[in-house]
N, CA, C and O atoms as a GROMACS GRO file, in nm:
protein
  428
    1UNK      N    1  10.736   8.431  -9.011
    1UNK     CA    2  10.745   8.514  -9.129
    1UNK      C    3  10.686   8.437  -9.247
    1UNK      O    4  10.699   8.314  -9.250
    2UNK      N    5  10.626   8.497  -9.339
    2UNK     CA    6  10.495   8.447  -9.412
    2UNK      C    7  10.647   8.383  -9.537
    2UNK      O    8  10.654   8.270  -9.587
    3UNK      N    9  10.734   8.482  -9.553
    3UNK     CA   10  10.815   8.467  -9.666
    3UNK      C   11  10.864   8.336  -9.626
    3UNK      O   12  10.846   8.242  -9.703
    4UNK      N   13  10.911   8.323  -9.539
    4UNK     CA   14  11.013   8.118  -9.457
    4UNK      C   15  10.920   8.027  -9.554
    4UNK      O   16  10.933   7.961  -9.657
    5UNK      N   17  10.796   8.071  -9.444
    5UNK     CA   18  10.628   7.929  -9.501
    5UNK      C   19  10.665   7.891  -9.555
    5UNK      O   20  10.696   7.772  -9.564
    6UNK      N   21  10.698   8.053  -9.676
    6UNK     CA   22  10.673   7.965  -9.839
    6UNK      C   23  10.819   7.926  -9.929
    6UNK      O   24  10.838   7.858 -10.030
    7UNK      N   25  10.893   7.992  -9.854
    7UNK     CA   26  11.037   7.890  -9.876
    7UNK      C   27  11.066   7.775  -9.869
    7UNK      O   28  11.117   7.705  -9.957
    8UNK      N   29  11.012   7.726  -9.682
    8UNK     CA   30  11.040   7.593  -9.660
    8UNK      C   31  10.916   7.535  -9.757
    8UNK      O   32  10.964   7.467  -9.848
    9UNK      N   33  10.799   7.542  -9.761
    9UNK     CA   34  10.716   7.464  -9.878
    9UNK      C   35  10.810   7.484 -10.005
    9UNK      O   36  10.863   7.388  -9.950
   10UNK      N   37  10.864   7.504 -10.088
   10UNK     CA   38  10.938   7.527 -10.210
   10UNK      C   39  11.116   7.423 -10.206
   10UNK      O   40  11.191   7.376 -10.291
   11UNK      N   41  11.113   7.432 -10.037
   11UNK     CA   42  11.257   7.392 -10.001
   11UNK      C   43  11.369   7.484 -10.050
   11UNK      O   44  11.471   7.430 -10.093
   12UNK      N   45  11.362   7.580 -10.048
   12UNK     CA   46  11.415   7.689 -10.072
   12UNK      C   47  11.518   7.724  -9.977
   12UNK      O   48  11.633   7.767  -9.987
   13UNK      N   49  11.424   7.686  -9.861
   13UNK     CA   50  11.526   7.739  -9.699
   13UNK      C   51  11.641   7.636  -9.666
   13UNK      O   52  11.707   7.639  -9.562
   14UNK      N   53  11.656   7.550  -9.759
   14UNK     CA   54  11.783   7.472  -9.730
   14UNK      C   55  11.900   7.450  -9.835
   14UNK      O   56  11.858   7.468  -9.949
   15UNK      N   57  12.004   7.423  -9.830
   15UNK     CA   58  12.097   7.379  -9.948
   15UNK      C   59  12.010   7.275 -10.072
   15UNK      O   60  11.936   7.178 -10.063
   16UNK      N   61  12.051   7.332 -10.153
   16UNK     CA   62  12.014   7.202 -10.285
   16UNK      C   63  12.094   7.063 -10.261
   16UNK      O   64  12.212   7.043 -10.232
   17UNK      N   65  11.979   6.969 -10.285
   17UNK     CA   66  12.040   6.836 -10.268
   17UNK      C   67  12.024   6.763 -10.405
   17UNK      O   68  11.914   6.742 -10.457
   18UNK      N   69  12.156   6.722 -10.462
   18UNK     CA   70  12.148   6.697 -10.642
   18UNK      C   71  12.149   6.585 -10.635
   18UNK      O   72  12.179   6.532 -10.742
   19UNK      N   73  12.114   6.470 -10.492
   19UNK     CA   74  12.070   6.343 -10.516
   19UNK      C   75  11.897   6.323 -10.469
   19UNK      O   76  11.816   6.247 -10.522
   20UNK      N   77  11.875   6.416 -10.356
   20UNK     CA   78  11.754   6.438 -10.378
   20UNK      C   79  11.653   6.449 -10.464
   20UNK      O   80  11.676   6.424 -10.582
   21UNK      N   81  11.534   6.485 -10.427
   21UNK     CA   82  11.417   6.515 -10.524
   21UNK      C   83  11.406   6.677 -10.469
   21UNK      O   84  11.290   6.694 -10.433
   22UNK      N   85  11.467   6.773 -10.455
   22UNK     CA   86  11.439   6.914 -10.421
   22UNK      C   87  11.432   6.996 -10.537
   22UNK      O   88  11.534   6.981 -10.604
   23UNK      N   89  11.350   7.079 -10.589
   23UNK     CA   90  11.332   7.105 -10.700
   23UNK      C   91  11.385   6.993 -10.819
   23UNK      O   92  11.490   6.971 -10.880
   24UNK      N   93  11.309   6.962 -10.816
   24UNK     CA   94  11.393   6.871 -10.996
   24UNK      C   95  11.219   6.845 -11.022
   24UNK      O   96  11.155   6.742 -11.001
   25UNK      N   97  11.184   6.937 -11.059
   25UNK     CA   98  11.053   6.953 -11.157
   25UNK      C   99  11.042   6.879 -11.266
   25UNK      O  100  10.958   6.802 -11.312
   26UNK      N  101  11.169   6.926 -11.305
   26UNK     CA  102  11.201   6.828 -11.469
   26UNK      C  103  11.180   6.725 -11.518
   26UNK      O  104  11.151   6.698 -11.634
   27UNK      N  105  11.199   6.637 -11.397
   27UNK     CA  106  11.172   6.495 -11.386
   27UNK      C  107  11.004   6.441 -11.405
   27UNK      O  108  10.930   6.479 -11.314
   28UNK      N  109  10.944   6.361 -11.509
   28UNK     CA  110  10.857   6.370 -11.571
   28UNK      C  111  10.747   6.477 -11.554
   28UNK      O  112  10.631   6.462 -11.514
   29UNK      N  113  10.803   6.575 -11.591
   29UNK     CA  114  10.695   6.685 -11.612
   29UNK      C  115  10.642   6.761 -11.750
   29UNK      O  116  10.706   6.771 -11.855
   30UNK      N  117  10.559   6.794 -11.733
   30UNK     CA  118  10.489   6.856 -11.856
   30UNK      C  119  10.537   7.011 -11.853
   30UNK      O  120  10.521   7.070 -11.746
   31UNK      N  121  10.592   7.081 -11.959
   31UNK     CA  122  10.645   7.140 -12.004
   31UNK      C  123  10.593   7.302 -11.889
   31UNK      O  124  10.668   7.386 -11.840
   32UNK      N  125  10.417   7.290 -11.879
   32UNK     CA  126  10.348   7.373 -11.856
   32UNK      C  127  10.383   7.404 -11.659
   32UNK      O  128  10.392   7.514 -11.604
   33UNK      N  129  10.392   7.289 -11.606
   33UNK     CA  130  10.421   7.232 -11.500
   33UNK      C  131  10.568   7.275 -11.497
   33UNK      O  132  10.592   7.354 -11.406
   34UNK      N  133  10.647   7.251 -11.554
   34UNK     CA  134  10.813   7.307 -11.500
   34UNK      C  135  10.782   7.484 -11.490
   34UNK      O  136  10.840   7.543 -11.398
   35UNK      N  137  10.698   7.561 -11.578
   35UNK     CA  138  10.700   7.685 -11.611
   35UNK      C  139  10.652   7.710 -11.474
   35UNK      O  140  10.726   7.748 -11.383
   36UNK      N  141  10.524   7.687 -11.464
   36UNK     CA  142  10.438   7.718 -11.334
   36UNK      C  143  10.528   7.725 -11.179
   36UNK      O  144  10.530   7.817 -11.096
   37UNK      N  145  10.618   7.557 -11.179
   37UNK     CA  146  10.668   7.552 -11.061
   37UNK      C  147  10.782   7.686 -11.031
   37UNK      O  148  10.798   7.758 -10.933
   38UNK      N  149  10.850   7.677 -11.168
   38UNK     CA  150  10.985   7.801 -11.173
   38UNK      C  151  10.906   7.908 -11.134
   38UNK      O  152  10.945   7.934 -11.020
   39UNK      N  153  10.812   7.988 -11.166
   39UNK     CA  154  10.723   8.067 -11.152
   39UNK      C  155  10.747   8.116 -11.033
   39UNK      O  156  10.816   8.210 -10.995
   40UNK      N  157  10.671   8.029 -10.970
   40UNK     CA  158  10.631   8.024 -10.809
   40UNK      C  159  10.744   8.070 -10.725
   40UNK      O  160  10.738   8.134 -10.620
   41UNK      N  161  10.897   8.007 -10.817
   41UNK     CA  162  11.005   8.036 -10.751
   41UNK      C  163  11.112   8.187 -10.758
   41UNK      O  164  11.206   8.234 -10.693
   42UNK      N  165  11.040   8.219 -10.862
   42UNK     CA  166  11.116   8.379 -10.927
   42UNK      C  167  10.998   8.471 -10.828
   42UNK      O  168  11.035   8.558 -10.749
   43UNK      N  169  10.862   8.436 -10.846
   43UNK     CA  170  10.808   8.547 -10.717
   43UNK      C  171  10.830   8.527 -10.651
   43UNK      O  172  10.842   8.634 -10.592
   44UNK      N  173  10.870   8.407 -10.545
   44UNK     CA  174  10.901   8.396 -10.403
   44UNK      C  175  11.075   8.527 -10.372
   44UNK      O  176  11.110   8.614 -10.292
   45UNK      N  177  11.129   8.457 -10.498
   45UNK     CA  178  11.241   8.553 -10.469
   45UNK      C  179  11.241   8.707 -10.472
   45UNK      O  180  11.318   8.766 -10.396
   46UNK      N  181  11.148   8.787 -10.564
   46UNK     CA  182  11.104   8.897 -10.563
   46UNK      C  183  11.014   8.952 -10.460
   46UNK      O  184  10.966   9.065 -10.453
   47UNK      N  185  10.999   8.842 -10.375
   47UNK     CA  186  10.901   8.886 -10.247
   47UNK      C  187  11.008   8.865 -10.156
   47UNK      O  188  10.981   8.924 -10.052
   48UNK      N  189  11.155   8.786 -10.145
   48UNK     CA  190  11.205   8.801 -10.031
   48UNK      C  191  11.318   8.924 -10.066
   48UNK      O  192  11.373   9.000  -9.986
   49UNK      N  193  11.329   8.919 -10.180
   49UNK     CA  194  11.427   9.021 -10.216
   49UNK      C  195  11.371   9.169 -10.159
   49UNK      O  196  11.460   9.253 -10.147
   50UNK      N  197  11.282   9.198 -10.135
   50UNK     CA  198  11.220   9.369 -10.093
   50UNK      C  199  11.173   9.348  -9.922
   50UNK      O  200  11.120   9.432  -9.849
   51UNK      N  201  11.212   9.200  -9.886
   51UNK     CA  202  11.226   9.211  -9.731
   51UNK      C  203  11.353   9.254  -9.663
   51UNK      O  204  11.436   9.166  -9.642
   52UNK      N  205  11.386   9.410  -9.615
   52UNK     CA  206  11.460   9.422  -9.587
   52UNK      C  207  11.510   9.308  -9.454
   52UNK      O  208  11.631   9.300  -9.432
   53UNK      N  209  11.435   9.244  -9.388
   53UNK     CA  210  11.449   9.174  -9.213
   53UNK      C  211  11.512   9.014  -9.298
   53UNK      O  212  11.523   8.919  -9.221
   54UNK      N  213  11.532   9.000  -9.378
   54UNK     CA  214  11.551   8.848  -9.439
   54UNK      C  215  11.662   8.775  -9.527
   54UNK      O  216  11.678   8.665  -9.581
   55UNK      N  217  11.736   8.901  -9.512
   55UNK     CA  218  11.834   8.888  -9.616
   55UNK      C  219  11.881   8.771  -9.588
   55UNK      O  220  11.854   8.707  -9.690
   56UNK      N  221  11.950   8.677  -9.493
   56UNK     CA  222  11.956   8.523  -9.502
   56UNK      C  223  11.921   8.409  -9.595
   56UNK      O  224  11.983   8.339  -9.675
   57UNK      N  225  11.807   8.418  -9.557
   57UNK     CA  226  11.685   8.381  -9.618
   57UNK      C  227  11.697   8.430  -9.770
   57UNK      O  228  11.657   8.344  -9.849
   58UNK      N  229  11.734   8.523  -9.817
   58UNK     CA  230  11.707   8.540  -9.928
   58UNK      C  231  11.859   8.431 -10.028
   58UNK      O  232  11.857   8.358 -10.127
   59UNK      N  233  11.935   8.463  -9.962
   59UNK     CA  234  12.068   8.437 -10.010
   59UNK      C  235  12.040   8.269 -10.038
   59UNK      O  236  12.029   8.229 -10.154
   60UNK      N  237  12.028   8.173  -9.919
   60UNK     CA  238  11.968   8.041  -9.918
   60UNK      C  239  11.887   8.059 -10.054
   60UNK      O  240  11.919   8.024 -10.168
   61UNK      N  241  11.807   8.104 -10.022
   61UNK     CA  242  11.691   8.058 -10.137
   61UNK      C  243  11.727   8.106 -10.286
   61UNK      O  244  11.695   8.059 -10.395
   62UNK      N  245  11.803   8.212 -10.252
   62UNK     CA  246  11.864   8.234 -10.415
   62UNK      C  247  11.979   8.126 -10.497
   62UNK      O  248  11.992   8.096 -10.616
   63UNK      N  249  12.056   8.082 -10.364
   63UNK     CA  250  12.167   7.996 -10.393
   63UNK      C  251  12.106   7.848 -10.406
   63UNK      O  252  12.161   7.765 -10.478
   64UNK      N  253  11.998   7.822 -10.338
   64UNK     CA  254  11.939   7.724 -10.388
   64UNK      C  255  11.856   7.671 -10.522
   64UNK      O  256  11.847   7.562 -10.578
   65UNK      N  257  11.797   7.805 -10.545
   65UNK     CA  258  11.734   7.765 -10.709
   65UNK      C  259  11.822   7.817 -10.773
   65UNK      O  260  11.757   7.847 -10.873
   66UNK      N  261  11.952   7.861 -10.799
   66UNK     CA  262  12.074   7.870 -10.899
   66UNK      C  263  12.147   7.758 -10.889
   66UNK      O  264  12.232   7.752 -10.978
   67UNK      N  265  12.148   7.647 -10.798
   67UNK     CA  266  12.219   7.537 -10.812
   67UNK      C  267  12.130   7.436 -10.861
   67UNK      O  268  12.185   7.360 -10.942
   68UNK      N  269  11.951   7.399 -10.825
   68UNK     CA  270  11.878   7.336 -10.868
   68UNK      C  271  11.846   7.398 -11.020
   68UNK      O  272  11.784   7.318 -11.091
   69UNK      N  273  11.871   7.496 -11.066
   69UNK     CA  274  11.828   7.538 -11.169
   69UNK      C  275  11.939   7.495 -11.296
   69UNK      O  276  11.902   7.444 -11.402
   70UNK      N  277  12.089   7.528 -11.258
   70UNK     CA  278  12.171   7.492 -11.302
   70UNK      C  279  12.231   7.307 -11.295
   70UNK      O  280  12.333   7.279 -11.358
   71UNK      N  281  12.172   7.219 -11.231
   71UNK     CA  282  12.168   7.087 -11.197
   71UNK      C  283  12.062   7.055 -11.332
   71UNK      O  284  12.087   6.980 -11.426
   72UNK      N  285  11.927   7.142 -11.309
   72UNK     CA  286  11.840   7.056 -11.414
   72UNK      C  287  11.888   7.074 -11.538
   72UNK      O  288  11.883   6.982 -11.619
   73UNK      N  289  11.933   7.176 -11.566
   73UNK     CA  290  11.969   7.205 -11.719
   73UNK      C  291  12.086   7.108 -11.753
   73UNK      O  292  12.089   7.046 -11.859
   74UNK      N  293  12.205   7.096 -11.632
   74UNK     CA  294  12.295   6.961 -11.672
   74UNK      C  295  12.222   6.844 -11.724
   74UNK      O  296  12.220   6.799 -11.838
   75UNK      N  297  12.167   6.808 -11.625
   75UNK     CA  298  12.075   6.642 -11.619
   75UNK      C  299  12.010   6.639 -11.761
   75UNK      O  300  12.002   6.532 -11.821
   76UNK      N  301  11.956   6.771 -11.821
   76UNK     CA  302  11.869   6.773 -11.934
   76UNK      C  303  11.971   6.743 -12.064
   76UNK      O  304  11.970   6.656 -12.150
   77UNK      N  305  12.052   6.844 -12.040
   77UNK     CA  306  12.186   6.848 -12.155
   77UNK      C  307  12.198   6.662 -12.155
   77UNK      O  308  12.149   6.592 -12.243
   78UNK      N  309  12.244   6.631 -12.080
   78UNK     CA  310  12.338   6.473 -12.074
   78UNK      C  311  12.274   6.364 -12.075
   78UNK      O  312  12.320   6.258 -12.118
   79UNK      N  313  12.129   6.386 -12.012
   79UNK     CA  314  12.000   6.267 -12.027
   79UNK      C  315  11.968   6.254 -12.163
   79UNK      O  316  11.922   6.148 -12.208
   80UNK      N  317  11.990   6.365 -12.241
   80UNK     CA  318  11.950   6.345 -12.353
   80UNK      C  319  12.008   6.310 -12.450
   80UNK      O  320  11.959   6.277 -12.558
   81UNK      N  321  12.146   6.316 -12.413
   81UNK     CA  322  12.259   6.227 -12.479
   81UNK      C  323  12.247   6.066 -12.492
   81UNK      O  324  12.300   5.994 -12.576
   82UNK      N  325  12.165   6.029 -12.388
   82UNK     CA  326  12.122   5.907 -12.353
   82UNK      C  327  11.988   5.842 -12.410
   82UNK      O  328  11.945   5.731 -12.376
   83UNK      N  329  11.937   5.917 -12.490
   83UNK     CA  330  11.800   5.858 -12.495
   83UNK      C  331  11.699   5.924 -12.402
   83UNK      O  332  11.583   5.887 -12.419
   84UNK      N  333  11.719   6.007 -12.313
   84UNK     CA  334  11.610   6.033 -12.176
   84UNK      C  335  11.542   6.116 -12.262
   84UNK      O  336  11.427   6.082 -12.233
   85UNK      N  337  11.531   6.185 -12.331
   85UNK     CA  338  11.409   6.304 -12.408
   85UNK      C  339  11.412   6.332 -12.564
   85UNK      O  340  11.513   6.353 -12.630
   86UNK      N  341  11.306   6.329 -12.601
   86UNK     CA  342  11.328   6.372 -12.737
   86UNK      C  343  11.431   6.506 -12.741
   86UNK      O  344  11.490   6.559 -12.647
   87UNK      N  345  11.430   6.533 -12.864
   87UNK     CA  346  11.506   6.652 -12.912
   87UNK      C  347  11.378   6.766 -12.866
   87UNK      O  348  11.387   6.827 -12.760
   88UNK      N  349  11.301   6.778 -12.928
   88UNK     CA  350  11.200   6.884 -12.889
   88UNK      C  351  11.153   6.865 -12.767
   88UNK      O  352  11.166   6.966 -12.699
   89UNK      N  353  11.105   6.782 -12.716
   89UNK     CA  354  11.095   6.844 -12.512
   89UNK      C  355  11.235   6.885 -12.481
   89UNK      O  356  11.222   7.003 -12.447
   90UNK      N  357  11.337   6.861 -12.475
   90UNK     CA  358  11.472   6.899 -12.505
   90UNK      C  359  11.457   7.082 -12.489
   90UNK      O  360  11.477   7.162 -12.398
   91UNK      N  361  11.413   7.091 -12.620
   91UNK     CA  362  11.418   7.215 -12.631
   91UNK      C  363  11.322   7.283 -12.570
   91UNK      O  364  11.350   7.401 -12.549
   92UNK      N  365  11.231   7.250 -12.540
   92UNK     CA  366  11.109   7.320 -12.468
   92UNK      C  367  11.165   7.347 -12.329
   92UNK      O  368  11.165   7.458 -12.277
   93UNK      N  369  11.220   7.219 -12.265
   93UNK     CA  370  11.264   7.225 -12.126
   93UNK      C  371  11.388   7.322 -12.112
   93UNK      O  372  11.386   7.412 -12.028
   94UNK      N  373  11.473   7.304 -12.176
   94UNK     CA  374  11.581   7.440 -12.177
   94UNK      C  375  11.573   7.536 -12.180
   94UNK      O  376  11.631   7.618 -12.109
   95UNK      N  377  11.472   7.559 -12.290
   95UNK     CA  378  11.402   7.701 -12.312
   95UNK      C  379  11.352   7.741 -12.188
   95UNK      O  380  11.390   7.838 -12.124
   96UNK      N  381  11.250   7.650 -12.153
   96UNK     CA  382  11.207   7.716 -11.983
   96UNK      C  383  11.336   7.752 -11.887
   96UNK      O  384  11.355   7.866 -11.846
   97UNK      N  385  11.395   7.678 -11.866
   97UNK     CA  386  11.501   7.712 -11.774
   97UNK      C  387  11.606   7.785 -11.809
   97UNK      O  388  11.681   7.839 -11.728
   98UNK      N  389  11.618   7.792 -11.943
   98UNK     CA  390  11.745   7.930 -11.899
   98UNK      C  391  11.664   8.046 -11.926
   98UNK      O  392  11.725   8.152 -11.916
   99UNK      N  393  11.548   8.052 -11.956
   99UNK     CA  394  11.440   8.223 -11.920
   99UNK      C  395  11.425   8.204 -11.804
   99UNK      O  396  11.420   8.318 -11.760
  100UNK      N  397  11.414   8.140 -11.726
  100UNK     CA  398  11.454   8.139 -11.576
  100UNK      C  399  11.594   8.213 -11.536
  100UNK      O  400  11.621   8.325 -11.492
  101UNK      N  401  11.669   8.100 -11.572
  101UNK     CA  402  11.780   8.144 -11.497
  101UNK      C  403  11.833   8.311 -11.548
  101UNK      O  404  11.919   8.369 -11.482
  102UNK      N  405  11.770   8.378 -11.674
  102UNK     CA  406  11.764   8.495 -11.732
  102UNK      C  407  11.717   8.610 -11.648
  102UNK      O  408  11.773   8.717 -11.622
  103UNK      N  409  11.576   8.550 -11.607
  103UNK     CA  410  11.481   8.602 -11.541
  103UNK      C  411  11.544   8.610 -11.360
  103UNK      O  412  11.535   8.718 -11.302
  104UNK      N  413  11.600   8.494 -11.288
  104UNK     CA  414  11.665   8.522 -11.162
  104UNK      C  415  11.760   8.620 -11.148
  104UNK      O  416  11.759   8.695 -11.050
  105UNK      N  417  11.861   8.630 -11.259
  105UNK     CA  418  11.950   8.747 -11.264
  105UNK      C  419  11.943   8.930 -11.231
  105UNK      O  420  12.027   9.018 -11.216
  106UNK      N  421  11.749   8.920 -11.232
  106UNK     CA  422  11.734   9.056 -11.148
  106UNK      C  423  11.722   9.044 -11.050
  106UNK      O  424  11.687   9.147 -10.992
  107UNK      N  425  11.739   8.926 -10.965
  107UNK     CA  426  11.697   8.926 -10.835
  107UNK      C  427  11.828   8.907 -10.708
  107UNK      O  428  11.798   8.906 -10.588
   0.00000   0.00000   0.00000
């Protein structure tokens, strides 16, 4: 099934791992680059979401970028308590991710 491919490429098809590197885009990326990758991940879900044969699959992959999605926005909040980001990538990066996590909520 063409929809898996592109799950397992995304790592989608497995549990989020919050010591891993599985989605964590965030991690030195350029603002344009977190948008793009999330991207990739809101159509994948709108393409498994209208597979009626996949619903599994969909659930995994939904529960996985709501826990990686909700992990980066922690790490961002508290890294930056630390020195890890300016105030404005700060805000740029949040901004991307909770119009994400805005944007997953139809799916």
């Amino acid at each position: 099934m063409r929809e898996y491919l592109s799950a397992e490429k995304l790592l989608l098809n497995k549990p989020f791992d919050d010591e891993g590197f599985v989605l964590r885009w965030h991690i030195d990326a350029s603002p344009e680059y977190l948008q793009k990758r999330w991207n990739e991940v809101i159509d994948l879900l709108q393409v498994i979401s209208s597979n009626d044969r996949a619903p599994e699959l969909y659930d995994q992959a939904k529960k996985t970028a709501t826990e990686a999605l909700d992990s980066a926005i922690r790490e961002i909040t508290e890294k930056h308590e630390n020195g890890y980001m300016n105030a404005d990538r700060k805000k740029k990066f949040l901004s991307i991710l909770n119009s994400v996590k805005a944007r997953m909520q139809e799916y």
